[in-house]
N, C-alpha and C positions, 0 to 999 in steps of 0.2 A: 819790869820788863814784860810788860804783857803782850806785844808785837814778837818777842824772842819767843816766848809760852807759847804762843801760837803758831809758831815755825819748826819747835818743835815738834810741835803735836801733828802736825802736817809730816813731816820726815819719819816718825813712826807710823804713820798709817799706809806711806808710801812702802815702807821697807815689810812692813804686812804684809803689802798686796804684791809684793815682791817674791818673797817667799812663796806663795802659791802659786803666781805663773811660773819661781823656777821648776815647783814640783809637779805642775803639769805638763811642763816640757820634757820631765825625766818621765813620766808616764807614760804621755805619748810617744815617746821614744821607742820605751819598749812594747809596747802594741802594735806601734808601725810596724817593727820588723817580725811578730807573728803574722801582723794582716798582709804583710806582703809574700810573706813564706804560702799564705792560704791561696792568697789571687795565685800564686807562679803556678800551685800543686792543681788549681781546679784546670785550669790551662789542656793541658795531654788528655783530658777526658772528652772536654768537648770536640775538640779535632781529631781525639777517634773515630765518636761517632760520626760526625758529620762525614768523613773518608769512607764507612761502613756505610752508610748512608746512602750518598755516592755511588757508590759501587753498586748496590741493590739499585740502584736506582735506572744505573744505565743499563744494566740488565735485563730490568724490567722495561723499557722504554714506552712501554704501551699504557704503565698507569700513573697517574699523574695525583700528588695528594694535594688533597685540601689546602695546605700547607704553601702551595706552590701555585694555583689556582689565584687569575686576578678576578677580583671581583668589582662589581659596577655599583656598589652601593653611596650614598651621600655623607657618609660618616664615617670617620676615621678612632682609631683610639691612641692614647698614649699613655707609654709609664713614664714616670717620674720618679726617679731613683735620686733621695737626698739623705742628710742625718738627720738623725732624730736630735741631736744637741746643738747650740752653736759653739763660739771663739772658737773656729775657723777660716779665723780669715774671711775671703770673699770668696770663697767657695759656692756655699751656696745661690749667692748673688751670680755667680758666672752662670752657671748652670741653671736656674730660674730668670735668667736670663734669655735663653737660647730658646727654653721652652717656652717663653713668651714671644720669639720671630716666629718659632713653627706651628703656634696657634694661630697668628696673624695671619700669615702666609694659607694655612688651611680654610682659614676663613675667609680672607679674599677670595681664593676659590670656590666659596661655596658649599664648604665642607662642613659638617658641624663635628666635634671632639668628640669625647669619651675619656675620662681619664682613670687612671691606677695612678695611688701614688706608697709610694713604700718609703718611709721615713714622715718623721713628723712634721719638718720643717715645710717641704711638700705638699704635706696635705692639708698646714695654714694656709698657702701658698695661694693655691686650687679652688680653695673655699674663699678667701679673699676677694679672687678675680674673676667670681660666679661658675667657674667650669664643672661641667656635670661627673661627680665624684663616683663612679661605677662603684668600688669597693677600693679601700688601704690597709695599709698594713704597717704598722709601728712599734718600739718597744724589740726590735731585733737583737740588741745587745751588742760586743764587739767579735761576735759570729754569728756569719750568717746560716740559717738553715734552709734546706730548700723544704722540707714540708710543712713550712713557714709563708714562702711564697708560693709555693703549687695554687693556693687556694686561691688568691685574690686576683695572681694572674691568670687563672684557667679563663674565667669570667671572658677576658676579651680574646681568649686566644679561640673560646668553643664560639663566639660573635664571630669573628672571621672564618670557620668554620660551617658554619648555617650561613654566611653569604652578607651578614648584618651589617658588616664594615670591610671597608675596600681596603685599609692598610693597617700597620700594628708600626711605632714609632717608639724607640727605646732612646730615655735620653736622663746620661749617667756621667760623674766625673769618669773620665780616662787619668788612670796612673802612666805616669811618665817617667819621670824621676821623683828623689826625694822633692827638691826642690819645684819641679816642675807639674801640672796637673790640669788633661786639659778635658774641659764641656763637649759633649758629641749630645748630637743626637742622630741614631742609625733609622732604619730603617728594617726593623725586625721582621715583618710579613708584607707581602709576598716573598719567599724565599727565593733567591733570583738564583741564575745559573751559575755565577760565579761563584757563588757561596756553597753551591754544591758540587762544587767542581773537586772531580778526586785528584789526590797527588798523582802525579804521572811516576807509574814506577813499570819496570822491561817487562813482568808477566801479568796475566789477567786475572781475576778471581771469578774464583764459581765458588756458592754458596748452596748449601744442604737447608732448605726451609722448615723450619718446621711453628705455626703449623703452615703457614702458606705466607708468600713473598710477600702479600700486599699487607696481613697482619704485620707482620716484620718491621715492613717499611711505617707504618700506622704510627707503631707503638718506637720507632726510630726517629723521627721527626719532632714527635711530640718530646721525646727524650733531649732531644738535640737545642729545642727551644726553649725549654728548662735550664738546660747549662749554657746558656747563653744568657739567661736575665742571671743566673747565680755569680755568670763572673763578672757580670755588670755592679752589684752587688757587694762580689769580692774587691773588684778592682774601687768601687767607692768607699768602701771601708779603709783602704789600704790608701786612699788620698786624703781621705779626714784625719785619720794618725799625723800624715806627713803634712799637710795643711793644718791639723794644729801645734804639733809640733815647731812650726818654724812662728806660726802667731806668738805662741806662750813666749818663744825664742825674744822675738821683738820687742813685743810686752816688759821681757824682765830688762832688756837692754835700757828701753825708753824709761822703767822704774831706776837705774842705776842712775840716768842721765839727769832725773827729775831730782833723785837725793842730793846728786851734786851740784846742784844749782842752789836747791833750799841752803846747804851748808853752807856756802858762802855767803848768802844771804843773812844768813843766823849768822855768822861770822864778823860782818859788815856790822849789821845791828847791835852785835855786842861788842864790839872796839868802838865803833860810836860814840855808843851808852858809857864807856870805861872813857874814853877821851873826852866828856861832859861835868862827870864826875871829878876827873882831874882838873877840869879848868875850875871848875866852881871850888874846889879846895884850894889852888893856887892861887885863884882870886879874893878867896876870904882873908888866907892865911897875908896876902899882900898889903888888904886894907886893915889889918890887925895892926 
């Protein structure tokens, strides 16, 4: 039965590879719901500051920061926030996706890129498609740190600052739900009015500067823009769990589905081979 040997040996190598997607679905499981605990908690920091922000801002109404400032320049930059692993589904395909219209789209105009990319799948990506790789960053782990990325995106955000590039373009999975997970890409710099628009609340603030409003403001902005690629970051970490979580999911399904096809198969095969056997003994035994 060399056709059966063979179906077996297909059926344990399914039920192998079975095993491992169950146990990376029980992994990511439980990662997801730290990296999702991490996105919620980074959340209240950054729409402090930006409210603090705000507020100093309208205050001061006569200074206007860098940050805020459109500039007339021919080149734009962009981050590229992906994973460093795959089996993720199509994750990264969604989202290198999108940053492939908004290159287009820049280039039609005129524009020529810059990129950052943070994770590795990215910065094959990048380097693939010839775009000019400013500086990356990879090897993050399943937390992220910001003095991690301070460094790589400082790079384009002190370029928009000297006047070098007209826009800053962040483009990262959006966490949605478990199941759900979607590609954006924002538009990080210029910082527009709405974004710094303070919550409306019945009294006004007056703030005690020290050392003076326009440091404050300086070193608030800069701050504000940090936690906004962190939770871009956060929020991607917290869709790779969930996006591979529900792959591993499928994987092991489609391995259940695969076993049970083989067995019948091998099943088929071996009643066959047994009803062949019978006949040829019934046949002998006949003409005996």
């Amino acid at each position: 039965m060399a056709a059966g040997k063979e179906i077996r040996g297909k059926i344990k190598s399914v039920e192998n590879t079975k095993k491992i997607t169950k146990a990376m679905e029980m992994v990511a499981a439980s990662k997801m719901r730290k990296a999702q605990e991490r996105m919620r908690a980074a959340r209240p920091y950054s729409e402090k500051i930006r409210n603090i922000a705000a507020n100093l801002g309208h205050a001061n109404p006569e200074y206007v920061h860098a940050f805020m400032k459109v500039n007339d320049a021919k080149v734009a930059g962009v981050i590229v926030v992906t994973t460093d692993k795959g089996l993720c589904g199509g994750m990264n395909t969604n989202v290198l996706r999108a940053v492939t219209t908004k290159l287009r789209e820049l280039q039609g105009a005129g524009v020529s890129t810059e990129a950052v990319a943070i994770g590795n799948k990215g910065l094959g990506f990048l380097n693939r498609v010839g775009a000019k790789v400013v500086s990356h960053v990879t090897g993050l782990g399943d937390t992220p740190h910001l003095d991690k990325l301070i460094g790589p995106v400082k790079v384009l955000l002190d370029a928009y600052a000297e006047g070098r590039i007209n826009a800053v373009y962040l483009s990262y999975t959006k966490f949605i739900n478990t199941m759900r997970q979607e590609s954006v890409v924002e538009q990080l710099l210029p910082l527009s009015s709405e974004q710094m628009q303070a919550d409306k609340t019945e009294h006004g603030w007056d703030y005690i500067y020290e050392p003076d409003a326009q440091t404050v403001i300086d070193d608030l902005l800069v701050r504000y823009v940090e936690s906004l690629i962190y939770q871009a970051v956060a929020e991607n970490m917290a869709s790779e769990q969930s996006a591979r979580m529900v792959a591993m999911k499928a994987a092991t399904d489609n391995a259940g589905s695969v076993i049970g096809e083989l067995k019948l198969v091998y099943n088929k095969t071996r009643q066959a081979a047994i009803t062949k056997e019978l006949s040829e003994i019934v046949a002998g035994a006949a003409a005996v």
